[in-house]
N, CA, C and O atoms as a GROMACS GRO file, in nm:
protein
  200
    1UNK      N    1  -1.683  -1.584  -0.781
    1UNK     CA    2  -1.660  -1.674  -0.671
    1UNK      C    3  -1.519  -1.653  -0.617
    1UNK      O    4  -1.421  -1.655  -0.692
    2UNK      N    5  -1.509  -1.626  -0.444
    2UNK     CA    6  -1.355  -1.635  -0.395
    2UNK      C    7  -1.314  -1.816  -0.435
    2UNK      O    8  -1.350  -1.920  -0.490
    3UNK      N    9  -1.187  -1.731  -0.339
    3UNK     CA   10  -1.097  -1.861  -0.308
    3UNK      C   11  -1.150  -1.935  -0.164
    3UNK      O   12  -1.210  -1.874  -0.075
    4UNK      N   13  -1.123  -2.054  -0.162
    4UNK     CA   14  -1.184  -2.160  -0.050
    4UNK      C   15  -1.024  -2.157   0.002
    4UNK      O   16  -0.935  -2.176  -0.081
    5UNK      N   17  -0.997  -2.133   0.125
    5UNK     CA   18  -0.941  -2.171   0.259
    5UNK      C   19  -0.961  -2.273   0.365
    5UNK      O   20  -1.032  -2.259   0.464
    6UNK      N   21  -0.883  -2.386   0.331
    6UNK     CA   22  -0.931  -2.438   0.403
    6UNK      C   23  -0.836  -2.474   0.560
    6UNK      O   24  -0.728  -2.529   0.542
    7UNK      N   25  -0.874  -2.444   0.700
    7UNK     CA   26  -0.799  -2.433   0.778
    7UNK      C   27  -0.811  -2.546   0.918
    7UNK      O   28  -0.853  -2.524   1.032
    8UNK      N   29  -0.767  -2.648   0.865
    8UNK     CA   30  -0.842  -2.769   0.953
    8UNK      C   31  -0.974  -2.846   0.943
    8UNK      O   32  -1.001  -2.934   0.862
    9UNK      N   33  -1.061  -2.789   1.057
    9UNK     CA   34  -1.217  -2.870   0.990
    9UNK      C   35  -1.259  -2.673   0.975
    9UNK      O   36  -1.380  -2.658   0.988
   10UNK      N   37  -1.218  -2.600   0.962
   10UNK     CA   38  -1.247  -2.466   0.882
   10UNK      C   39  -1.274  -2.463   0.738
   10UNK      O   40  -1.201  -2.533   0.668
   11UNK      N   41  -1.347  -2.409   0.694
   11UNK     CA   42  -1.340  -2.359   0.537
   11UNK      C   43  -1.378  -2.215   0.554
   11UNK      O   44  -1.470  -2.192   0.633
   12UNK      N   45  -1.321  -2.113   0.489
   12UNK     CA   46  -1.323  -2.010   0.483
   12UNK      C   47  -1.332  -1.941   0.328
   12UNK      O   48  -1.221  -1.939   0.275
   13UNK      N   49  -1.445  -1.882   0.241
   13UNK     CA   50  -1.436  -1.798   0.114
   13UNK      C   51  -1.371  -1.647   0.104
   13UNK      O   52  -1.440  -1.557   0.153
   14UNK      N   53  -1.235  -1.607   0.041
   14UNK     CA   54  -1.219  -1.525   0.031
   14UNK      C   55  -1.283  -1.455  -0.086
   14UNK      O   56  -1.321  -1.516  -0.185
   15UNK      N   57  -1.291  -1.341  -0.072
   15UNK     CA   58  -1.381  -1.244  -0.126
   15UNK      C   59  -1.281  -1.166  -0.226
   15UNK      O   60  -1.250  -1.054  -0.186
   16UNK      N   61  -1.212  -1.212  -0.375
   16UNK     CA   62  -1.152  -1.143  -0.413
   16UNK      C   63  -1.144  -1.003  -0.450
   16UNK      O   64  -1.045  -0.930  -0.448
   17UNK      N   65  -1.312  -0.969  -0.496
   17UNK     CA   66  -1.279  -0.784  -0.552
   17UNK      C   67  -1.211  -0.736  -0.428
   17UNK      O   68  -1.107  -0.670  -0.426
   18UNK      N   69  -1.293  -0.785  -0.305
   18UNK     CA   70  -1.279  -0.732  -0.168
   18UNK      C   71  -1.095  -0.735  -0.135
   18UNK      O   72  -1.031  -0.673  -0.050
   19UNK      N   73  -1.069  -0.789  -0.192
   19UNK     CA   74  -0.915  -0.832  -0.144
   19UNK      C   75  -0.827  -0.685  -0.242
   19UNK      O   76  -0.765  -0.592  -0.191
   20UNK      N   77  -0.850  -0.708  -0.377
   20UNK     CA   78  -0.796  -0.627  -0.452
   20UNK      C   79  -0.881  -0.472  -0.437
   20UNK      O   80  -0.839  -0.372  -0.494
   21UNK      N   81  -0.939  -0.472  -0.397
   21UNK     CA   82  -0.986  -0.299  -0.366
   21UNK      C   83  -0.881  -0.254  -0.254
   21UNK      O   84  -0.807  -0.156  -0.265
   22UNK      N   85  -0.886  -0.372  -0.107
   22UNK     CA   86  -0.812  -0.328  -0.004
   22UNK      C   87  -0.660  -0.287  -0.067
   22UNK      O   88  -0.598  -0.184  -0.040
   23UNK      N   89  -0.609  -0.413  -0.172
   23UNK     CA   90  -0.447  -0.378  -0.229
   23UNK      C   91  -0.451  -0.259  -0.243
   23UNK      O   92  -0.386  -0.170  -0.187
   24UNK      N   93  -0.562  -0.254  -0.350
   24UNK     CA   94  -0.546  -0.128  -0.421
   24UNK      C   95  -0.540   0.030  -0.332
   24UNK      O   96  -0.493   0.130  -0.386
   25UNK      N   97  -0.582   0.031  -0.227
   25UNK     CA   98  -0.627   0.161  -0.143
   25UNK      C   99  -0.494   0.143  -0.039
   25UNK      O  100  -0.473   0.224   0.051
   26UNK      N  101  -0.394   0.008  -0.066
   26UNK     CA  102  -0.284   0.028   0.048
   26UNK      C  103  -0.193   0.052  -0.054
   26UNK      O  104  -0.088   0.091  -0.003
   27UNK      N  105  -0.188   0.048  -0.136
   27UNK     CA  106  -0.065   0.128  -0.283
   27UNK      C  107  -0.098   0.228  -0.293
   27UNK      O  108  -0.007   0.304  -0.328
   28UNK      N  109  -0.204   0.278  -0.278
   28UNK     CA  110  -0.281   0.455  -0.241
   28UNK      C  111  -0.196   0.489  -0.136
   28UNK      O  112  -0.112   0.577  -0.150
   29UNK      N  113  -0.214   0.416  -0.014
   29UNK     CA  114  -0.169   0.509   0.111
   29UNK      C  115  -0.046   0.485   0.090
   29UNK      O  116   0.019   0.581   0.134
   30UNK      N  117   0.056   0.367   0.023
   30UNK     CA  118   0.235   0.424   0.034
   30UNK      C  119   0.235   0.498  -0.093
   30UNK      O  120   0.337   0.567  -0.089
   31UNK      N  121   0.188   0.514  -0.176
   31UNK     CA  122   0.209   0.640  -0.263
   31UNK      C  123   0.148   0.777  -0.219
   31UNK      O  124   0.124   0.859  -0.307
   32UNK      N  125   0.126   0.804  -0.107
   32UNK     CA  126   0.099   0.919  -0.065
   32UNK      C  127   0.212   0.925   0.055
   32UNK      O  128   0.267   1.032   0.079
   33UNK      N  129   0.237   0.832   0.114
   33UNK     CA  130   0.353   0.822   0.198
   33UNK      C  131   0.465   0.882   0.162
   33UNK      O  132   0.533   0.963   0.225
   34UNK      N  133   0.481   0.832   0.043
   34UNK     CA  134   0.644   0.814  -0.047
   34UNK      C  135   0.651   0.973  -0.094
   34UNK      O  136   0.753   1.038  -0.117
   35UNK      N  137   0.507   1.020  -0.102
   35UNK     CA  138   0.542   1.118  -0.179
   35UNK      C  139   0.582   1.248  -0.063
   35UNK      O  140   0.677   1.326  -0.074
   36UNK      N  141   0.503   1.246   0.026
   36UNK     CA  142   0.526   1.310   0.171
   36UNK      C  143   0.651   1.318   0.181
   36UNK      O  144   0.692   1.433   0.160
   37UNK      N  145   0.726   1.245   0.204
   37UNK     CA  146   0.857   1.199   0.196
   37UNK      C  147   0.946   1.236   0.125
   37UNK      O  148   1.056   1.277   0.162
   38UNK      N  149   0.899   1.225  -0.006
   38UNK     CA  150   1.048   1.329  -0.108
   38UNK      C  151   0.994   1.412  -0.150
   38UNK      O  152   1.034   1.422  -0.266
   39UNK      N  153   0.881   1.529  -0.117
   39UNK     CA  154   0.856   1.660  -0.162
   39UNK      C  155   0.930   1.732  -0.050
   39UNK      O  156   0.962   1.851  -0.062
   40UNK      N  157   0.954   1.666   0.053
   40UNK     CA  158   1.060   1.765   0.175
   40UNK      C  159   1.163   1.804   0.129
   40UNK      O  160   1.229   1.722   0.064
   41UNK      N  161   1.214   1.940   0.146
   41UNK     CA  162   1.384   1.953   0.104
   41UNK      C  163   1.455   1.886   0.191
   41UNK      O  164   1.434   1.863   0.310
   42UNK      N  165   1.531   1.859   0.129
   42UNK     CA  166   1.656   1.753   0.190
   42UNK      C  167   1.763   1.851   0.252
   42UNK      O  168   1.840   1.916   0.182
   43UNK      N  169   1.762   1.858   0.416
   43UNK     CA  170   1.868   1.943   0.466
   43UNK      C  171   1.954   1.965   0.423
   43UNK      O  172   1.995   2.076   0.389
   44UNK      N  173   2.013   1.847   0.411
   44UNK     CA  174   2.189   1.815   0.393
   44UNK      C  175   2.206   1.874   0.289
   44UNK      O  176   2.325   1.905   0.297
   45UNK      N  177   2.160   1.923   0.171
   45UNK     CA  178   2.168   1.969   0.059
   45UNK      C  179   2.276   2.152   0.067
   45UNK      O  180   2.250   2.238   0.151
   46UNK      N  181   2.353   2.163  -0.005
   46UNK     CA  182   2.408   2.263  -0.035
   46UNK      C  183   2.318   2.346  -0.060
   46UNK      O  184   2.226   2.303  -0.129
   47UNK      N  185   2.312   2.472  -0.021
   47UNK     CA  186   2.268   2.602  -0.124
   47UNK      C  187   2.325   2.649  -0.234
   47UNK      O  188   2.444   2.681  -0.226
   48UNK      N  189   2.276   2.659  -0.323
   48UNK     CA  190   2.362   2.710  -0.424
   48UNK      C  191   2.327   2.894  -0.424
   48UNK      O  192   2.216   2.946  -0.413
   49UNK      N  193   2.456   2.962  -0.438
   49UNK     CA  194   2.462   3.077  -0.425
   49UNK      C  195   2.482   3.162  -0.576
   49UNK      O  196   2.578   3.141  -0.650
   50UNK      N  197   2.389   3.248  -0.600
   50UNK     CA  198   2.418   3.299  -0.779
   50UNK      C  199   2.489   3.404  -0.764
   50UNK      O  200   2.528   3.466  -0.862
   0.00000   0.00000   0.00000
């Protein structure tokens, strides 16, 4: 059973798996973000010369 919302003369059931699947698949997309993000070389970075 969700959670009851109630929003005036509204009542509304949230649908928890439904809630935590969506979390779960938007911590998916910023961990694919994040990772996009620092597998780039970083310009500013020195070369190191051997």
């Amino acid at each position: 059973m969700g959670r009851l919302v109630i929003d005036g003369e509204n009542v509304y059931e949230l649908d928890e798996e439904c809630l935590q699947e969506k979390h779960k698949e938007e911590l998916k997309q910023k961990r694919l973000q994040h990772t996009k993000t620092t597998d780039q070389p970083d310009s500013n970075r020195q070369k190191r010369r051997f």
